[in-house]
C-alpha positions as CSV (number, residue, x, y, z in Angstrom):
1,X,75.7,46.2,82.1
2,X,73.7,46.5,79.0
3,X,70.3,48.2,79.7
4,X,67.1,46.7,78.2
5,X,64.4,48.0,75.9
6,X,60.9,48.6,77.3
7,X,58.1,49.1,75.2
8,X,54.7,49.4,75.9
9,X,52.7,45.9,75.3
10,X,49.3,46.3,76.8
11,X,46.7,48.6,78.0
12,X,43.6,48.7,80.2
13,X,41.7,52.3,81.1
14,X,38.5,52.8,83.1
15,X,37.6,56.3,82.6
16,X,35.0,59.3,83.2
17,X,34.8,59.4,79.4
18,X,34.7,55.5,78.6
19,X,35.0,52.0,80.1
20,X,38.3,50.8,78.6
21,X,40.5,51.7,76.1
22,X,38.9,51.6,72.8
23,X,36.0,53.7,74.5
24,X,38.1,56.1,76.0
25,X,40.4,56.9,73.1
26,X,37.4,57.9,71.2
27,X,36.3,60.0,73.6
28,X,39.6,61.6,73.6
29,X,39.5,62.4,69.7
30,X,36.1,63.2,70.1
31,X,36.8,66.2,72.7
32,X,34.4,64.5,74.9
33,X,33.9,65.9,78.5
34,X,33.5,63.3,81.2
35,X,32.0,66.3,83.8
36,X,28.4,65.8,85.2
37,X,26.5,66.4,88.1
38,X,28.2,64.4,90.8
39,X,25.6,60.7,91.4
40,X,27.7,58.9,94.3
41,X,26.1,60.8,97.0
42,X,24.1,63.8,97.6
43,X,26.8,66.6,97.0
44,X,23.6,69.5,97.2
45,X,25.2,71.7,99.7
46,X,28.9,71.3,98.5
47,X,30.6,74.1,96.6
48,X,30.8,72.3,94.1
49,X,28.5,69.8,93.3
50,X,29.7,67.7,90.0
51,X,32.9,65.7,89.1
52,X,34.3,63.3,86.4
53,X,32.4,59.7,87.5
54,X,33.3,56.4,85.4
55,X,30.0,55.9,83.9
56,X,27.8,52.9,84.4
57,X,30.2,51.0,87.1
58,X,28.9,48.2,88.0
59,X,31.5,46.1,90.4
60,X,29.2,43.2,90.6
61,X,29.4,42.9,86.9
62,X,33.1,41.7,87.4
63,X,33.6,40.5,91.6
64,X,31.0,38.1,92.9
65,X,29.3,39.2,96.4
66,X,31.8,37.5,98.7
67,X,34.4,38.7,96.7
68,X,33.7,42.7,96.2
69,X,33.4,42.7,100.3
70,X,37.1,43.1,99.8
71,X,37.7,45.6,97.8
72,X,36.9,49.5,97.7
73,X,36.0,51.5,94.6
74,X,40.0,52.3,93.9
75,X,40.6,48.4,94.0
76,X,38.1,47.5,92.3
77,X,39.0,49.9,89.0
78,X,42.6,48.8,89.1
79,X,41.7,45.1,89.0
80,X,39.3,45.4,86.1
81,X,41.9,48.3,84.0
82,X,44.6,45.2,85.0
83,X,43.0,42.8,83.2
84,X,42.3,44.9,80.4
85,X,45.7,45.5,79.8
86,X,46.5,41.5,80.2
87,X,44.1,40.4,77.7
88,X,45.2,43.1,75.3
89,X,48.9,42.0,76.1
90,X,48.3,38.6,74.8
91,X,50.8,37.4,76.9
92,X,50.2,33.2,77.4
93,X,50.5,33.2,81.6
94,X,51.2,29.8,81.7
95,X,54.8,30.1,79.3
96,X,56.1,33.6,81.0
97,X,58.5,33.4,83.9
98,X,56.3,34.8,86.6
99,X,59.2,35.2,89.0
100,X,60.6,38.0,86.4
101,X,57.0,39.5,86.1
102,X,56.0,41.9,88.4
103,X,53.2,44.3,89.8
104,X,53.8,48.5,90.5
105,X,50.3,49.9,91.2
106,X,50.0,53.4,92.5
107,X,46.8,55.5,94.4
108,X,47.8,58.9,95.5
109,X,44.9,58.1,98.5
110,X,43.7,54.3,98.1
111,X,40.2,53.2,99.9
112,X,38.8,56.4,101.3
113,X,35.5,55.5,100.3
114,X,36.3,52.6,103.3
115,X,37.5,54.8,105.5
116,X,34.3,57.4,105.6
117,X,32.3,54.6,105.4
118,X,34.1,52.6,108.7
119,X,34.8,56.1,110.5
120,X,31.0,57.2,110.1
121,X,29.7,53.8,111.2
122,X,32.0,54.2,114.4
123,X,31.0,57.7,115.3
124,X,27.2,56.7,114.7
125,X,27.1,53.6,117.3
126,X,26.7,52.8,120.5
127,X,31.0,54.0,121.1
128,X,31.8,49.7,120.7
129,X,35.1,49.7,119.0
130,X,33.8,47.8,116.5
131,X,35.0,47.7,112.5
132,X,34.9,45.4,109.2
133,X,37.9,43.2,109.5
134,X,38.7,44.4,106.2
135,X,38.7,47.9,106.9
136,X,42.7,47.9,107.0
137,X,42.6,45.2,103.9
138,X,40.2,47.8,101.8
139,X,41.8,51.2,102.7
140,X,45.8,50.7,102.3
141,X,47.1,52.0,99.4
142,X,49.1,49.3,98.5
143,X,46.7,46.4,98.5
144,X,45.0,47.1,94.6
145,X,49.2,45.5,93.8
146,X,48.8,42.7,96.5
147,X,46.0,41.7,94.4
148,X,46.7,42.1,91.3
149,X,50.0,40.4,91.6
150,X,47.8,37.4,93.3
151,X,45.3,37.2,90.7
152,X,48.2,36.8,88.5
153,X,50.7,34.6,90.5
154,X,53.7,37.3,89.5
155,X,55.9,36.6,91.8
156,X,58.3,39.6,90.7
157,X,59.2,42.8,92.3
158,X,55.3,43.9,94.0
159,X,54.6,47.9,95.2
160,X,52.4,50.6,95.5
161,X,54.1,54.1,94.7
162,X,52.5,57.3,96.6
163,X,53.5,60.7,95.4
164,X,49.9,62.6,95.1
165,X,49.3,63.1,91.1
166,X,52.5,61.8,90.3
167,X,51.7,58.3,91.9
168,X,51.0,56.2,88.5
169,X,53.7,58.0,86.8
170,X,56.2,57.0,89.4
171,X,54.9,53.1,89.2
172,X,55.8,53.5,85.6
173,X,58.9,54.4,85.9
174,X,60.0,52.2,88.5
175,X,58.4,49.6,86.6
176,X,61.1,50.7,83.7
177,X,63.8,50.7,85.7
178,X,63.5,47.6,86.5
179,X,62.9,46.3,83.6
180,X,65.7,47.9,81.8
181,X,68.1,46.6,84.4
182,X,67.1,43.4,83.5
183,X,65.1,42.4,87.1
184,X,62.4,41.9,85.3
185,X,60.9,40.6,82.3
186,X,57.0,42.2,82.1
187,X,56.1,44.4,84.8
188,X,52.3,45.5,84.9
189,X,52.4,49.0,86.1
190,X,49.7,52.1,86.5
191,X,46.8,53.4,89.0
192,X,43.8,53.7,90.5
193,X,41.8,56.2,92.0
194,X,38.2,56.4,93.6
195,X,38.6,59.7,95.9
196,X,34.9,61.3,94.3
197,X,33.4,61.2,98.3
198,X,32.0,63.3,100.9
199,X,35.9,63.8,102.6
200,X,37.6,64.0,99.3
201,X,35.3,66.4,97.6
202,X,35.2,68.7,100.9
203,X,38.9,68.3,101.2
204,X,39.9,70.0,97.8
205,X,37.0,72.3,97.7
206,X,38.1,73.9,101.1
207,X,41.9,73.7,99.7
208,X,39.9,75.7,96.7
209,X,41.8,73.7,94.2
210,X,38.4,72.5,92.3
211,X,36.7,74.4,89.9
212,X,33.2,75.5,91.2
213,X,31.6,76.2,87.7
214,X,28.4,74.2,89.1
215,X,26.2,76.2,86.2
216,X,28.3,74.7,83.3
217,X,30.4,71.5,84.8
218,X,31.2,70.1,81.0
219,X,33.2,73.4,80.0
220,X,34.8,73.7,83.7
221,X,38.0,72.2,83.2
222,X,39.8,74.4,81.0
223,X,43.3,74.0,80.7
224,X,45.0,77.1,79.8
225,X,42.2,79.0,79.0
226,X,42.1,82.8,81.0
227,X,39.1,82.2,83.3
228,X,40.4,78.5,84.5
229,X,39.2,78.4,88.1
230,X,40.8,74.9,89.4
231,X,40.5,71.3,88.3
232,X,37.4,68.6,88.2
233,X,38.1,65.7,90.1
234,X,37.7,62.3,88.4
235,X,38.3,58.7,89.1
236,X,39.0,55.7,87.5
237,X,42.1,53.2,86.5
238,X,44.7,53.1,84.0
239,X,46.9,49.7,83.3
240,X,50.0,49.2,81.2
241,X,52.1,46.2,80.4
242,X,55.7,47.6,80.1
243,X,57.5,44.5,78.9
244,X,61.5,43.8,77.4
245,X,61.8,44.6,74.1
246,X,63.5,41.3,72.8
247,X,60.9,39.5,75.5
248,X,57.9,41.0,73.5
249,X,59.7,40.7,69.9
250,X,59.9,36.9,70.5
251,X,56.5,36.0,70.9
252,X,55.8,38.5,68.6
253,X,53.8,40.8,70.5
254,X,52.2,44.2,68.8
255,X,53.8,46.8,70.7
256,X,52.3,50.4,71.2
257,X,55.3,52.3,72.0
258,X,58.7,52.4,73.5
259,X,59.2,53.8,77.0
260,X,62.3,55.6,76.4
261,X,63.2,57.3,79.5
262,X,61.9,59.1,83.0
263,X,63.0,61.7,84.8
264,X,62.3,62.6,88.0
265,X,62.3,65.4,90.2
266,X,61.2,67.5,93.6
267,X,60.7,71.1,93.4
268,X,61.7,71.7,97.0
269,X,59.1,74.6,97.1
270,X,55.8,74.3,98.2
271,X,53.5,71.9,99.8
272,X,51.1,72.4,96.9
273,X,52.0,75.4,94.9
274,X,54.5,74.0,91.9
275,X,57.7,76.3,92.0
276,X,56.9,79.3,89.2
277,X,59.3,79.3,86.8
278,X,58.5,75.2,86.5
279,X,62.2,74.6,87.2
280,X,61.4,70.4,89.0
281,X,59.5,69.6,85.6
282,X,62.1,71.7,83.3
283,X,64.6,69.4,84.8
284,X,62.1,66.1,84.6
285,X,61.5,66.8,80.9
286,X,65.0,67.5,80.6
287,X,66.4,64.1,82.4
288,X,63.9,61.8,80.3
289,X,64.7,63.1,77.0
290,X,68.4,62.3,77.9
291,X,67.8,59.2,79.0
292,X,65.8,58.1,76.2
293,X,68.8,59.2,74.0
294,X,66.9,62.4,72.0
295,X,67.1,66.2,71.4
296,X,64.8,68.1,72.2
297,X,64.5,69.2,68.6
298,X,62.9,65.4,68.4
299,X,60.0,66.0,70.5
300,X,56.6,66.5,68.8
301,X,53.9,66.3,71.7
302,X,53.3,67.2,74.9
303,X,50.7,65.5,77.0
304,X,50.9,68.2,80.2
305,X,49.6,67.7,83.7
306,X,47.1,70.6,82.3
307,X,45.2,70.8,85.7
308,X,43.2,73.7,84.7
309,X,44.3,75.7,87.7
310,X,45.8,79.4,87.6
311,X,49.2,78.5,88.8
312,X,49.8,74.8,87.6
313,X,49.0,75.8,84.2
314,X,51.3,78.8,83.8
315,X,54.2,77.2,85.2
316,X,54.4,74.5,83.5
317,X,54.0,76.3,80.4
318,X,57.2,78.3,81.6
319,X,58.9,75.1,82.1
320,X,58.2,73.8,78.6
321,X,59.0,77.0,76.8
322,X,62.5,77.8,79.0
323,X,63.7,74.3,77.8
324,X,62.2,73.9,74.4
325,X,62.9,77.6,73.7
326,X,61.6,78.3,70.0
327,X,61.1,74.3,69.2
328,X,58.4,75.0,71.3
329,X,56.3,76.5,68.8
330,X,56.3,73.4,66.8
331,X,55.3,71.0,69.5
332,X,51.9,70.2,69.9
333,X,50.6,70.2,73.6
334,X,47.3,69.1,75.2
335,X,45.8,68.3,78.2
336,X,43.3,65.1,78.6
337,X,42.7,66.6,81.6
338,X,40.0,69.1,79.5
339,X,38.1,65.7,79.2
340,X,38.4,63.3,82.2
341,X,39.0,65.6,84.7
342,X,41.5,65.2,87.4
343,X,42.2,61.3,88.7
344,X,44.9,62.4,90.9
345,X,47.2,58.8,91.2
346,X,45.5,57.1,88.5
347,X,46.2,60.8,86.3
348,X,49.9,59.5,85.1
349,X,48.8,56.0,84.0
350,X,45.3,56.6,81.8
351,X,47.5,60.3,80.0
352,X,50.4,57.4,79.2
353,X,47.9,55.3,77.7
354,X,46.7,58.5,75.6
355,X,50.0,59.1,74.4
356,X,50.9,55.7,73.6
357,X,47.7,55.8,71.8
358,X,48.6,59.5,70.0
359,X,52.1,58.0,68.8
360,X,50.2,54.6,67.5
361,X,47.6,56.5,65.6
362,X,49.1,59.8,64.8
363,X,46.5,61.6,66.3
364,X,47.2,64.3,69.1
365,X,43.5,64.7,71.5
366,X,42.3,68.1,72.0
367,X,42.7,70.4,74.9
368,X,38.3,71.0,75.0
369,X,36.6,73.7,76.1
370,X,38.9,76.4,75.4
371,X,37.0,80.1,74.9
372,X,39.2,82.9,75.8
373,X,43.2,83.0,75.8
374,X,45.2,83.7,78.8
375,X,47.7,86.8,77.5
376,X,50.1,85.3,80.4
377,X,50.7,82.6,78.5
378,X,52.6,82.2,74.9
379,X,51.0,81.6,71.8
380,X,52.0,77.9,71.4
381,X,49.8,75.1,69.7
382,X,47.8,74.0,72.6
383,X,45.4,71.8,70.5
384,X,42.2,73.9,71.2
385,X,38.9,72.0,70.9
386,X,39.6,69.8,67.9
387,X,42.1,66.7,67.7
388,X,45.0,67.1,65.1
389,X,46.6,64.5,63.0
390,X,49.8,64.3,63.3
391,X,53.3,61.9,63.3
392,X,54.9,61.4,66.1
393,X,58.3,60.8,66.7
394,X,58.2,61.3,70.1
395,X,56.2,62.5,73.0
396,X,56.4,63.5,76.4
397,X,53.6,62.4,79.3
398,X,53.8,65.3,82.3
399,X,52.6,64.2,85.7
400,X,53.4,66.9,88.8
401,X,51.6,66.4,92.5
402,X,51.0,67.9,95.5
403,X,54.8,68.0,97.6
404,X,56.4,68.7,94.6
405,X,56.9,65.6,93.1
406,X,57.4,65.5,89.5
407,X,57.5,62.8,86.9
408,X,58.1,62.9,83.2
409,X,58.1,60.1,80.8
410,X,59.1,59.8,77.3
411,X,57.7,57.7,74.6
412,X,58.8,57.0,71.6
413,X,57.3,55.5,68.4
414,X,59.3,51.8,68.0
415,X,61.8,51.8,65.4
């Protein structure tokens, strides 16, 4: 069988440091931080009491009333980022083959704004069992892909991927696969997450995976840096139309990048801790640069998973450096995290459209806030607190959640 090209088409990003694409790559090369005193709800007496928010969201601006009654917060990013990455696409809807076109959407916890919401109403009453017939509808992870794909009228192969942080990465590379083994002809892949609530704040706060620098929330995600103290949690969608390569070259389609090759891997470890050495995302890293036909030699960037917590950081530095060995020194790594935050399933897709974007312009984003170095760690180019130009051959996108779930995807600039 004779595997298909897949390059990158389209893109769509709703993010803590700018409402779509153009807006949020600028932010990137900007060193922008998306932190802020958390606005949603009154977060006063939490630990920690700020978070990444997308910035003047207004659903009603895009959903009319009866409409947004169907959709939570996650949905409702996802179907905006979507069409972002449609109109960008150019793609003429009414000429492609919608049965070969096809919707992978991830959220590593889908409508839990919907499920506080219904659960507190509940426990408040009079003890009636009685809930929003679109409680179910709203919370499933799943449904942001049922509607997309109706909105749409793709009729081809329709998911939601769960695997924590890795979620939109995994929808990504499903989406390749599918489209390499010729199943498919566009697929519209990513994630969407809106998990900045009373339950999901508490929930990682007692886990003590967020950072609690309430006193100085733009600096507190600091990938790398020695006094990291855990992750800010963000929210928000990314969207990317992965489409064939001859399918795209016909109608003469600009094309970002090429989606060379995935790999995927479990550490069999930990239920949250990643395994120490890094050896599930040495192996990830190692699987998509053979898959997407490349040496390791070839690789010039690193987008990491860059949490900004003590033991995510270090071992995935110790992955990259056992399998890059001294090539590693010339590869420049970041983490977009530094900026956006954490947007936990939606993470993989919006740091693919930042790479896509880094390849296209030959610009690699900043890891921001960066103020003291962490002796534990090698002296590699981490891209401190100011973008660097630079061309890219080839990059890698780093996505790792919670279960040990690890996703790496290469791109490649299109030859």
């Amino acid at each position: 069988m004779e595997m298909k090209r897949v390059v990158i088409t389209g893109i769509g990003a709703l993010t803590p440091i700018g409402n779509n694409a153009e807006e949020y790559w600028q932010g990137l090369v900007n060193g922008v931080s998306g932190a802020a005193p958390i606005t949603l709800f009154d977060a006063t007496n939490a630990k920690t009491t700020f978070a990444c928010e997308v910035k003047n969201f207004d659903g009603s601006q895009y959903f009319d009333r009866k409409e947004i009654r169907k959709y939570d917060r996650f949905s409702q990013f996802g179907i905006v980022a979507a069409d972002q990455a449609v109109q960008d696409s150019g793609l003429d809807l009414e000429k492609i083959d919608k049965d070969f076109a096809g919707v992978i959407w991830a959220s590593g916890i889908g409508g839990i704004q919907t499920f506080e919401e219904e659960i507190t109403s509940f426990v408040h009453g009079d003890g009636t069992l009685r809930f929003s017939p679109f409680f179910i509808p709203k919370m499933i992870a799943d449904i942001c892909a049922g509607h997309i794909s109706i909105k749409y009228g793709f009729r081809g192969p329709n998911f939601c991927t769960v695997s924590a942080c890795a979620s939109s990465a995994h929808a990504l590379a499903e989406s390749f696969m599918y489209i390499k083994l010729g199943k498919a002809k566009v697929m519209l892949a990513g994630g969407s997450e809106a998990a900045i609530t009373h339950a999901g704040l508490g929930g990682f706060s007692s886990m003590k995976a967020i950072s609690q620098r309430n006193d100085d929330p733009k600096t507190a995600s600091r990938p790398f840096d020695k006094d990291r103290d855990g992750f800010v949690l963000g929210e928000g969608a990314g969207a990317l139309i992965l489409e064939e390569y001859e399918h795209a070259k016909a109608r003469g389609a600009k094309i970002y990048a090429e989606l060379a090759g995935t790999g995927l891997t479990a550490d069999a470890h930990h239920m949250t801790a990643p395994h120490p050495e890094g050896l599930g995302a040495k192996r990830a890293m190692a699987l998509a640069i053979e898959e997407a036909g490349l040496k390791i030699e070839d690789i010039d960037h690193i987008n990491t998973h860059g949490t900004s917590t003590p033991l995510g950081d270090i071992a995935e530095i110790n992955a990259i450096s056992s399998l890059f060995g001294e090539h590693a020194k010339n590869i420049n790594i970041n983490s977009t995290k530094s900026m956006t935050g954490h947007l936990l399933g939606a993470a993989g897709a919006i740091e693919t459209v930042a790479t896509a974007l880094a390849i296209k312009n030959g610009i690699v984003p900043p890891t921001i806030n960066h103020l003291t170095d962490d002796d534990a760690l090698p002296e590699l180019n981490y891209t401190f607190n100011k973008a660097q130009k630079r061309d890219i051959r080839a990059a890698i996108s780093n996505t790792f959640g919670f279960g040990g779930h690890n996703a790496s995807l290469v791109l490649k600039k299109i030859e």
